[in-house]
Each structure stands twice: as C-alpha cells, then as structure tokens.
C-alpha positions in Angstrom: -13.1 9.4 -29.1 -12.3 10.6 -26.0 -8.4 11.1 -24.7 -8.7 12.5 -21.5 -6.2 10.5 -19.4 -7.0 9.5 -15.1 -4.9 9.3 -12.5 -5.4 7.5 -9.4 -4.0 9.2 -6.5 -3.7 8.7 -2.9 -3.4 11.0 -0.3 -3.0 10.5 3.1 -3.4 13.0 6.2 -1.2 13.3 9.3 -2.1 12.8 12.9 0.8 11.5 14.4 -0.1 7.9 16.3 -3.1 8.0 14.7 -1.4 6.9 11.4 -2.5 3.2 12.6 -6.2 4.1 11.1 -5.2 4.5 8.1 -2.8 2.3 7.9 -5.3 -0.3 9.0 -7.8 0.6 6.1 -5.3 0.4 3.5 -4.5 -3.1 4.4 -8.1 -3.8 4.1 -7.6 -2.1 0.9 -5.2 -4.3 -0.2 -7.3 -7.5 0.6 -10.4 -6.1 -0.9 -8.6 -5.1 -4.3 -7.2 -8.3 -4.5 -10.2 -10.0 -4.0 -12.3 -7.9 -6.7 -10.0 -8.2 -9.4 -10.0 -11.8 -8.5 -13.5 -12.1 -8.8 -13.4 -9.9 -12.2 -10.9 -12.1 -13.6 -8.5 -9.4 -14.0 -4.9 -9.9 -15.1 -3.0 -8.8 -11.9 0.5 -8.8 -10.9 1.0 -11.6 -8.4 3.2 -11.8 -5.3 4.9 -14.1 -3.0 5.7 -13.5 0.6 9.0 -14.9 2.5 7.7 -18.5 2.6 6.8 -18.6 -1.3 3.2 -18.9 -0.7 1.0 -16.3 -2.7 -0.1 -13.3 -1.1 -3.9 -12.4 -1.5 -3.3 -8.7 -1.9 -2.7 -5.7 -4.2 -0.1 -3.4 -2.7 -1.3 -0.1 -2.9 1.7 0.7 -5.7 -0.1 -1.1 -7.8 -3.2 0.5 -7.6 -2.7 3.9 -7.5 -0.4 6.2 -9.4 0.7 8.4 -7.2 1.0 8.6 -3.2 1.7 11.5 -1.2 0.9 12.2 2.1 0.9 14.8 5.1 3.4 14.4 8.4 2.8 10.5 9.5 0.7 10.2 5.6 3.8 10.7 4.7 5.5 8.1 6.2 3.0 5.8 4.9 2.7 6.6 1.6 6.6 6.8 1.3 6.9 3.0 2.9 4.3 2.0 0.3 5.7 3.6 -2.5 9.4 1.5 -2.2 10.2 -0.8 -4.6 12.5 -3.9 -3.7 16.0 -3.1 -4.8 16.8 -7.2 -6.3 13.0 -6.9 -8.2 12.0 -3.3 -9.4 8.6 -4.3 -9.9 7.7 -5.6 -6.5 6.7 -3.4 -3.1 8.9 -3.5 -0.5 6.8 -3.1 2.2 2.6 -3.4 2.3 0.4 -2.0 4.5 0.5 -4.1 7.0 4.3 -3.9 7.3 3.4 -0.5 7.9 1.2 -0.6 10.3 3.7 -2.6 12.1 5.8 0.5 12.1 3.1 2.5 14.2 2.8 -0.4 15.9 6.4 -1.3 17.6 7.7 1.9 17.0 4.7 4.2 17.6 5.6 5.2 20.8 9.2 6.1 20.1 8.4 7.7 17.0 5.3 9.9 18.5 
C-alpha cells in the first residue's frame, strides 16, 4: 500500500497591476472546478451568496491546501485564504471579490 500523502498548493507571482490576470484565471478556476465536480458527482461543500441563491463555484480554499504568493500573489492568495469570522468553514472573499480589489483600487494601490 502506498502512504505517500499530496498536497495541493498554489502559488501566485507578483507583478503589481497585473495581479488582475491571475486574479481573472482563478475565478475561471473556480467556475470550472465547480462545474467538474458537478459533473463527477462529487460531494462538495456548497455556498450561498448575499441573496441566498447558490453559488456555482469552488473557492480556491477549498481546493487547494495551501496558498502563498509573491508581492500582489500575495495579496491574492491572502484574500482567498480568509475564512468568514460568523462561519469558519466558509471564504470570505472569492476570486472575483478579488479581482475587484485590482479593479477599484488598482490604481491607488499600484
């Protein structure tokens, strides 16, 4: 038998305002995921957004098992990687709430 144990990690790279690309791909990410482990009839963790309708995504803390990141990485991997304070088991923000941070705040922040 074999007890080698994986880990699925993310890393992200810096590049200031440029942080929008991969912040664009990991919601595609999300969507994809979602829709594979859908299609797989996987048992996933589901979510509801502000309106109590589902959301059709995997946040990217529940598909990887650590996140790190470089410069704006960082930033991203750190705003996916929160946890809501009221329910420790869901994301506090998913990848497209931050690409909205490059996005409004891009050009204050770079």
């Amino acid at each position: 038998m074999n007890n080698e144990t994986f880990y699925n990690i993310l890393t992200i790279d810096g590049g200031g305002i440029r942080g929008i690309i991969p912040a664009v791909t990991l919601e595609k990410m999300e969507d994809f995921a979602y829709e594979y482990a859908i299609s797989q009839n996987y048992t996933i963790p589901l979510y509801q957004n502000s309106n109590g309708e589902l959301r059709k995504k995997l946040p990217m803390m529940d598909l990887f098992d650590m996140m790190s990141g470089t410069s704006t990485g960082s930033i991203l991997s750190t705003a996916l990687s929160l946890i809501k304070a009221e329910n420790r088991s869901e994301p506090l923000f998913w990848a497209g709430d931050a690409l909205g941070i490059y996005e409004d705040a891009g050009p204050i922040i770079f």
